[in-house]
C-alpha positions as CSV (number, residue, x, y, z in Angstrom):
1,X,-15.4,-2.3,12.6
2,X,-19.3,-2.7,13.6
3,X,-21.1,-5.3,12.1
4,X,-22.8,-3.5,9.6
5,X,-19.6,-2.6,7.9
6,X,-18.2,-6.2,8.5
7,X,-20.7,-7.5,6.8
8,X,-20.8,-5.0,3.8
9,X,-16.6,-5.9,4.2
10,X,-17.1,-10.1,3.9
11,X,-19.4,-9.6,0.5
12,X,-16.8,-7.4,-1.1
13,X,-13.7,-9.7,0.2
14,X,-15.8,-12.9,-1.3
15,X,-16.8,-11.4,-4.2
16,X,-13.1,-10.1,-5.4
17,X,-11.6,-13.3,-5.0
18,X,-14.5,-15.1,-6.5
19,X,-14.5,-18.3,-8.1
20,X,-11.7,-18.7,-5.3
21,X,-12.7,-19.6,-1.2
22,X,-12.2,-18.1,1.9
23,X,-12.1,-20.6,5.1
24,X,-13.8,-19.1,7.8
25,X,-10.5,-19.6,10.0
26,X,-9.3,-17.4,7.4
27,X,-12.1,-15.0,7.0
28,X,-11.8,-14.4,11.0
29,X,-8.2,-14.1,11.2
30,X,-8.7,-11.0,8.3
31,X,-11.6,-9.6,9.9
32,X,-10.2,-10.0,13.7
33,X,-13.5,-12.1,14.9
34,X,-14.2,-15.7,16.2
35,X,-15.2,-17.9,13.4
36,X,-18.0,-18.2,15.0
37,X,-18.9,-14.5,14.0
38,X,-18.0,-15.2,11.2
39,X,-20.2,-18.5,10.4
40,X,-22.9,-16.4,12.0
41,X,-22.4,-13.2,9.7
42,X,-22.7,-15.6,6.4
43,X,-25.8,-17.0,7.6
44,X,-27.3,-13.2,7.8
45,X,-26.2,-12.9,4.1
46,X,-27.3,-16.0,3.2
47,X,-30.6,-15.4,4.9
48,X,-31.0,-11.8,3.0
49,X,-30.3,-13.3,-0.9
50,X,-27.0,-13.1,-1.0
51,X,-25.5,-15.8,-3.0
52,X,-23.2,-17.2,-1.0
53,X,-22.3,-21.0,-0.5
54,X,-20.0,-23.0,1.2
55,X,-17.7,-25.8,-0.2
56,X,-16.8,-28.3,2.9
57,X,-13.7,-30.1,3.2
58,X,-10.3,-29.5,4.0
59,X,-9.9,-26.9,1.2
60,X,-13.3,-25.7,1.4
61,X,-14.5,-22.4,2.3
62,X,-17.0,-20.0,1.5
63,X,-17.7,-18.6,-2.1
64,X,-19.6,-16.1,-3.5
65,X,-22.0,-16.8,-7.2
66,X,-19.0,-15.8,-9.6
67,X,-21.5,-13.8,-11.2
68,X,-21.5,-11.2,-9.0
69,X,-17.2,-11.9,-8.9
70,X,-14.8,-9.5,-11.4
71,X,-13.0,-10.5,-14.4
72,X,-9.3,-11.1,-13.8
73,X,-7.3,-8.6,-13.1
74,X,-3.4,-8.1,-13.9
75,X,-2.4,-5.4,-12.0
76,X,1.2,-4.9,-10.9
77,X,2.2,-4.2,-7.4
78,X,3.2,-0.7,-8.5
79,X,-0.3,-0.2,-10.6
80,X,-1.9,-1.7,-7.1
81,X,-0.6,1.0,-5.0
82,X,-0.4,4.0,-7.7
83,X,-4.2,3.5,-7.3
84,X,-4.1,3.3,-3.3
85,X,-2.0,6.7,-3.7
86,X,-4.1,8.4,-6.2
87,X,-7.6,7.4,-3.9
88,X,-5.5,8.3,-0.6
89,X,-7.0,11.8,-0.9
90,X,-10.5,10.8,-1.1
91,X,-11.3,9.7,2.4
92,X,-12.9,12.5,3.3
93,X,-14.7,13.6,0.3
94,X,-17.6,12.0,-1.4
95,X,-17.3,8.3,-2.7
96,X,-14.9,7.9,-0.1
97,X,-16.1,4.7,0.8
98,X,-16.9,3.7,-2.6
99,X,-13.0,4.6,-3.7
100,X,-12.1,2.1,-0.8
101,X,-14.1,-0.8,-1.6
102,X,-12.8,-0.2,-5.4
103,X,-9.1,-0.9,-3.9
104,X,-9.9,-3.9,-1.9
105,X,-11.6,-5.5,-5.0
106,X,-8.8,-4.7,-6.7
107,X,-6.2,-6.1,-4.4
108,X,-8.4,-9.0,-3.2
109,X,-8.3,-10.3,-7.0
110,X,-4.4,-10.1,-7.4
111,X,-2.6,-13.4,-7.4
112,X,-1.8,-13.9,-3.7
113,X,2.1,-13.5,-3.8
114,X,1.4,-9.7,-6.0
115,X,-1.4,-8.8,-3.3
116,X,1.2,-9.4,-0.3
117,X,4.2,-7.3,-2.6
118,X,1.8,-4.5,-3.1
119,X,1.2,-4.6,0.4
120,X,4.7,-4.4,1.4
121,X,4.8,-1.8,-0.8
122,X,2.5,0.0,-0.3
123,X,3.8,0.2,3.4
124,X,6.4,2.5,2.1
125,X,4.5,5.1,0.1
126,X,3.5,7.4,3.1
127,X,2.0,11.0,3.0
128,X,2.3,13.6,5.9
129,X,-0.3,15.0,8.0
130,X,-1.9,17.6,7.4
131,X,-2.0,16.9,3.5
132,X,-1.9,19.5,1.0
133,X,-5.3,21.2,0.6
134,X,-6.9,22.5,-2.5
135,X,-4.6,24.4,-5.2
136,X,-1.3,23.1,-2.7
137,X,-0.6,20.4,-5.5
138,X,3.0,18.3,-5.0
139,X,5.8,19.4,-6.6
140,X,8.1,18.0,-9.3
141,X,9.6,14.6,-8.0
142,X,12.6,16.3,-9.6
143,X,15.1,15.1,-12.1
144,X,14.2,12.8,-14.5
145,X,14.3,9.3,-13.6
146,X,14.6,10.4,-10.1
147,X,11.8,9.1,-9.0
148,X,11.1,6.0,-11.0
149,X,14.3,4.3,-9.7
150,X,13.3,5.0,-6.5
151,X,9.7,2.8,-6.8
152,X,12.1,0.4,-8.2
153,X,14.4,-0.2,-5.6
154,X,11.5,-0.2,-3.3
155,X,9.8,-3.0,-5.3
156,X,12.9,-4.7,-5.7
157,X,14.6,-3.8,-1.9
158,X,17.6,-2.6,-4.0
159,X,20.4,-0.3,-3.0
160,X,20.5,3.4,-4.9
161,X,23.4,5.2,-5.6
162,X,22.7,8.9,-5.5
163,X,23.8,12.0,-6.7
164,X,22.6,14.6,-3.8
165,X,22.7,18.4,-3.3
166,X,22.6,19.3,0.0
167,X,20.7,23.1,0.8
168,X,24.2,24.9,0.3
169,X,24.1,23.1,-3.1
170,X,27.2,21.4,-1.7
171,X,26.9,17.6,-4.2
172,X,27.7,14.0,-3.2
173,X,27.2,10.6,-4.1
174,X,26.1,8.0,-1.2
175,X,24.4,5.0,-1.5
176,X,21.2,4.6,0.2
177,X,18.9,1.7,1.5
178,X,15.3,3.2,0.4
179,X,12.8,2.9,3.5
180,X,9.9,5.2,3.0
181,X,8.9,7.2,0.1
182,X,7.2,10.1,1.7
183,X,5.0,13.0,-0.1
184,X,3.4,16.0,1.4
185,X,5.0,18.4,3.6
186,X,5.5,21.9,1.6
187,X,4.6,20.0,-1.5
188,X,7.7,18.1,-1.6
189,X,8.2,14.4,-1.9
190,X,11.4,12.9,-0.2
191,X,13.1,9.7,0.4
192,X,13.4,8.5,4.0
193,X,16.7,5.8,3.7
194,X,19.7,4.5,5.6
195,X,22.8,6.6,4.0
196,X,25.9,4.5,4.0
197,X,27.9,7.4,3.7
198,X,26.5,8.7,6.9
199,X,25.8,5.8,8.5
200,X,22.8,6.9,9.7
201,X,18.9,7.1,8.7
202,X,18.7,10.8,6.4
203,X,15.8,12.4,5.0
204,X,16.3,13.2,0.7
205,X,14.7,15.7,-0.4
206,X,13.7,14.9,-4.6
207,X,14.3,17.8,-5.6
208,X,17.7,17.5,-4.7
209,X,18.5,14.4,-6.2
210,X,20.7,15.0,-9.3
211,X,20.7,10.9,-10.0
212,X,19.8,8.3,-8.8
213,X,20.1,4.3,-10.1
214,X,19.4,1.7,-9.1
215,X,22.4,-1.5,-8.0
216,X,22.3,-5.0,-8.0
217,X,22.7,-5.2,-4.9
218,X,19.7,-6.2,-2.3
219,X,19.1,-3.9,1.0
220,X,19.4,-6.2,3.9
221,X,16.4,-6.1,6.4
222,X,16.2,-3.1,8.1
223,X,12.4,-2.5,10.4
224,X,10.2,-0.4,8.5
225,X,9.6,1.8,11.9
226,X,13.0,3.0,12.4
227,X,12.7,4.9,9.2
228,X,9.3,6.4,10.1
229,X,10.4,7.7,13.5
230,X,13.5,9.5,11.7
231,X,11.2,12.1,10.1
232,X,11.4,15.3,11.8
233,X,8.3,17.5,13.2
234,X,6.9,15.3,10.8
235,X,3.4,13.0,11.4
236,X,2.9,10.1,8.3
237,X,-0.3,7.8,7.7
238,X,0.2,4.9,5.4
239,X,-1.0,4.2,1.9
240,X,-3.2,1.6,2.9
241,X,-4.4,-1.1,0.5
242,X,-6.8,-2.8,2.8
């Protein structure tokens, strides 16, 4: 990140969170800087009108005038990164930057423990490469309540029991330890999960799934990456929040 678009960055991270204060320890650790850049980056927006001030003491920090701050917002973690997966398209297209800075406001001004859960979330909603292009729309998640009980075992790190056809139409139930909810390749949307019955890391396709519910039971802690790297001929990018 240049300092142009650190700068434009800091404003729209103090200004989501405002009433509330960034440290510059913690503004450098988010930005990857020295404080030091970072005391001499609010000085440049002090020095150009922007309001910010700084509050010393052990919990003080830098602030920006509330009224240039948003309202509170009560997003869920899911709401959080059904936006981040709506916007993920717009990148490339006009008000992409715009549709960025919209999501970090929005996360930024999430209670701290819901901004770190859509994160993790969010981590898990991935697309493939190349996406779809236009009129090459996704496809049904397929059954219904297919896909709902999967974004809640992945908010919840819950075990799924499924019902699943395999492409002979051959049906089992297994239960699964969600990893990655993946979208894109041939329109289709699958579920990347550790199969019990299998013992192994498979690749759902939705459209497949005949049922699926959730258990009460909680997935143990299984590293994000080994999912990712199961995906055949298949290159992800994440849905990214920040």
């Amino acid at each position: 990140m240049n300092r142009t678009d650190r700068l434009y960055a800091l404003v729209e991270d103090l200004r989501a969170i405002a009433p509330r204060r960034r440290s510059a320890r913690e503004l450098a650790e988010r930005f990857e800087v020295s404080v030091r850049t970072i005391e001499r980056d609010i000085t440049a927006l002090q020095e150009s009108g922007v309001p910010i001030y700084a509050e010393p003491g052990r919990r003080g920090g830098y602030a920006i005038d509330k009224k240039m701050s948003l309202p509170p917002l009560n997003f869920t973690p899911a709401e959080a990164v059904a936006i981040a997966v709506a916007l993920s398209r717009a990148g490339d297209q006009p008000f992409g930057r715009e549709a960025r800075s919209a999501l970090r406001k929005v996360v930024a001004a999430m209670p701290g423990s819901e901004g770190d859960l859509a994160r993790e979330l969010a981590r898990r909603v991935q697309h493939v490469q190349p996406e779809p292009g236009p009129g090459d729309d996704l496809r049904p998640l397929g059954a219904e309540g297919v896909s709902r009980a999967i974004e809640q075992a992945l908010l919840r790190r819950r075990v799924l029991r499924l019902d699943y056809a395999d492409a002979k139409g051959a049906l089992t139930s297994r239960d699964v330890e969600p990893g990655v909810f993946l979208g894109g390749r041939g329109g289709f949307w699958y579920l990347v999960a550790w199969c019990r019955l299998r013992d192994d890391v498979r690749v759902f396709r939705l459209d497949r799934i005949a049922a699926a519910a959730v258990t009460p039971e909680r997935c143990p802690d299984r590293p994000l990456e080994g999912f990712a790297t199961e995906v055949p001929e298949m290159v992800v990018h994440g849905t990214a929040l920040d």
